[in-house]
Each structure stands twice: as structure tokens, then as C-alpha cells.
C-alpha positions in Angstrom: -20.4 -17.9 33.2 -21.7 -17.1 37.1 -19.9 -20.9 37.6 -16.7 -19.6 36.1 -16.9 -16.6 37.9 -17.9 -18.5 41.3 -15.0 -21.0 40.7 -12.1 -18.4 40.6 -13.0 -16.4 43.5 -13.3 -19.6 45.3 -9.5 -20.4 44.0 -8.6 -16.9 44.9 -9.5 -17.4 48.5 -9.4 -21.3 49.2 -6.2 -23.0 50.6 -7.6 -26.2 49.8 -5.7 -28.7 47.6 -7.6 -29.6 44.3 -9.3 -33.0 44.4 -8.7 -35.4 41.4 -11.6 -34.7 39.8 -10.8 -31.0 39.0 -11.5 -29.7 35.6 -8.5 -28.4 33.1 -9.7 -24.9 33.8 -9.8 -25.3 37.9 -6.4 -26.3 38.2 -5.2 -23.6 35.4 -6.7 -21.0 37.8 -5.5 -23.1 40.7 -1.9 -22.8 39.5 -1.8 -19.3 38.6 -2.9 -18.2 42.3 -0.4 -20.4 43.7 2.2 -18.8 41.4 1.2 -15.2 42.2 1.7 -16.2 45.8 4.7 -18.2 45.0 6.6 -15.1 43.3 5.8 -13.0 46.4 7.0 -15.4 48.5 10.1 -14.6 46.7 10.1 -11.2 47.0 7.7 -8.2 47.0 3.6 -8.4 47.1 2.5 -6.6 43.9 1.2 -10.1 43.6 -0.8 -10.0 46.7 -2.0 -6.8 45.7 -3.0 -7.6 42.2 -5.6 -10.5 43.8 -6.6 -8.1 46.8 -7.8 -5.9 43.4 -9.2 -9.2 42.0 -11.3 -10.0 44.5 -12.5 -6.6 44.9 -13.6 -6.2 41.2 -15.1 -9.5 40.7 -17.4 -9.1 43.6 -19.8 -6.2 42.0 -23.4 -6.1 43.5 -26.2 -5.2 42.1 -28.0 -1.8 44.6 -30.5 -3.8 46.9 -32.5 -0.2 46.3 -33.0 3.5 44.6 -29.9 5.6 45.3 -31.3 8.7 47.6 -28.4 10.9 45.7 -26.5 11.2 43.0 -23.6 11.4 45.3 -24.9 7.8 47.3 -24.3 6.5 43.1 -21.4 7.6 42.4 -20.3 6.1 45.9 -21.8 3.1 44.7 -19.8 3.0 40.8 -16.6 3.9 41.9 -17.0 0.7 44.9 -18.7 -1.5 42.4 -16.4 -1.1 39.5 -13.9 1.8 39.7 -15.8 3.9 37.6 -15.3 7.5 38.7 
């Protein structure tokens, strides 16, 4: 799964073409980020917005220590994952 999840952040960020030996499932995720920026190329950037959001969620840390507060937690949760 962590390669998965590694792979389509790097397709959310890379400009790179796709070399021939890309799997089915690179160059699905490939193509959909193209066509996001595509469409918004066209007109608007909910697009943009909706992989700014992408990237944010999928790059969740684990705390490198104990939280010195509740408050420094909940800081951390609503960064980390939105919760609130």
C-alpha cells in the first residue's frame, strides 16, 4: 500500500512524462492528474484546489513526540487529518 500511496503523490507533483515501462495503475493516476490540470486550464481551479487538498491529506505524520497539551493535539488532528 505505502508504494501505492508513494506513487500518486509522486504523480501529483511530478511533471515528468511516464516511461514505457509504467504499470496500468501509474498511468491511470498519471492521466487523471493531467486531466484535473487540463480542465483548469480550461477554465476555473477547483481542480488545482482539489490536489492542493490531496496532497495535504495524504501526507499525514505520525507525532515525532508526546503532545505537551491537549490543545498542541488537537493542532496536530485537525493538520494531520481534518479532524476537528
Amino acid at each position: 500500500m505505502l508504494s501505492v500511496k508513494t506513487d500518486f503523490l509522486y504523480h501529483l507533483d511530478s511533471r515528468d512524462p511516464l516511461d514505457s515501462t509504467a504499470s496500468d495503475l501509474k498511468r491511470y493516476m498519471h492521466g487523471v492528474v493531467r486531466s484535473v490540470e487540463e480542465e483548469d486550464r480550461i477554465a476555473g481551479n477547483g481542480g488545482i484546489e482539489m490536489l492542493d487538498t490531496l496532497r495535504a491529506g495524504f501526507r499525514c505524520v505520525h507525532p515525532e513526540k508526546d503532545f505537551p497539551s491537549i490543545s498542541h493535539y488537537q493542532d496536530f488532528r485537525h493538520l494531520n487529518v481534518g479532524a476537528a
